[in-house]
C-alpha positions in Angstrom: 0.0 0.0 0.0 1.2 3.4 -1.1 1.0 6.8 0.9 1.5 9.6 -0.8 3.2 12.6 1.6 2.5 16.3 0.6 6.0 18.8 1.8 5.5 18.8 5.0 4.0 16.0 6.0 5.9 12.7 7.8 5.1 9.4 7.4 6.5 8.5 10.8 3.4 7.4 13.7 5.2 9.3 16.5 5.6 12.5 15.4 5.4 15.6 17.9 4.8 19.2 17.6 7.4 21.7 17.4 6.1 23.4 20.2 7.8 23.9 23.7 5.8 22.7 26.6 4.7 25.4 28.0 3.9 26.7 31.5 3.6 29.4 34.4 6.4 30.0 35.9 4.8 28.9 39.3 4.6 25.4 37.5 7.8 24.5 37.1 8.0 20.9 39.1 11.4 19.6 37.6 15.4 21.0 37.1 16.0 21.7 33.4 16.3 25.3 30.9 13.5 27.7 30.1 12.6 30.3 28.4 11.2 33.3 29.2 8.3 33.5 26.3 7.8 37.3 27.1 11.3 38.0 26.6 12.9 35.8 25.3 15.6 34.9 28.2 17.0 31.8 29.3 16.9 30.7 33.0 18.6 28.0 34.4 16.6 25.9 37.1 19.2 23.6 39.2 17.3 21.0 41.0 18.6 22.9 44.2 16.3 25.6 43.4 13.3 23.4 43.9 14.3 21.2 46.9 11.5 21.1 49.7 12.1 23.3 52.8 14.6 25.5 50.6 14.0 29.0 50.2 13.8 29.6 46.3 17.0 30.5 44.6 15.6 32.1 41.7 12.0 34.8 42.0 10.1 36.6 39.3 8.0 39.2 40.4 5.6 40.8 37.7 2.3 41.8 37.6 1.3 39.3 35.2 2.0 36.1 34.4 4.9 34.8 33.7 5.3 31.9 31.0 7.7 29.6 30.0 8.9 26.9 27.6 11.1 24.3 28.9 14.0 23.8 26.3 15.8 21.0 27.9 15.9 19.1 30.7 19.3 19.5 31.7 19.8 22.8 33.5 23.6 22.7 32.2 23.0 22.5 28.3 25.0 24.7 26.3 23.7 27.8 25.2 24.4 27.4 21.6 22.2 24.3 21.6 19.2 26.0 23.9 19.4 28.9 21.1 19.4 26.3 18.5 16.2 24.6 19.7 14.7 27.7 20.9 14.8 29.3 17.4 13.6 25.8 15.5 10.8 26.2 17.5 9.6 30.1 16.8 10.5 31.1 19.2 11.9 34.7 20.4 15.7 34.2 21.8 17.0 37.2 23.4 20.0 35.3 25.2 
C-alpha cells in the first residue's frame, strides 16, 4: 500500500509538535532550561532551586504572568544548543 506525503508532512506514527511545553512559571515541578516567552531569556533551574524546605533560589516578580517553555531538561546544556532549539521552534531568543 502506497502513501503519498504532501512537503510537510511525515510518514512517521510518533511525530510531535514543534512546540515547547509550555507553562507558568509557578509550574515548574522539575530542574532543566526555560525560556522566558515574554522576553525571550533563558533561566537556568538547578534541582537545588526546587528542593522542599529550601528558600527559592531564583523569583520573578511581575504583575502578570509569567510563562515559560522548557527547552531541555538539563539545566547545564549549552547555550548554543538552547538557542538552537529555541529558534527551531519560533520562538523569540534574546540570550
Amino acid at each position: 500500500m502506497a502513501v503519498a506525503l504532501t512537503k510537510g508532512q511525515s510518514s512517521s506514527s510518533d511525530h510531535r509538535s514543534s512546540r515547547l511545553q509550555e507553562m507558568s512559571w509557578n509550574e515548574i515541578q522539575r530542574p532543566g532550561a526555560y525560556l522566558i516567552c515574554g522576553s525571550g531569556d533563558l533561566v537556568r533551574v538547578p534541582q537545588d532551586a526546587l528542593a522542599p524546605g529550601h528558600s527559592p533560589l531564583i523569583t520573578i516578580t511581575s504583575t502578570g504572568e509569567t510563562r515559560v517553555a522548557k527547552l531541555s531538561e538539563n539545566p547545564a546544556e549549552p547555550i548554543s544548543v538552547l538557542r538552537a532549539f529555541a529558534a527551531d521552534n519560533d520562538y523569540f531568543v534574546n540570550f
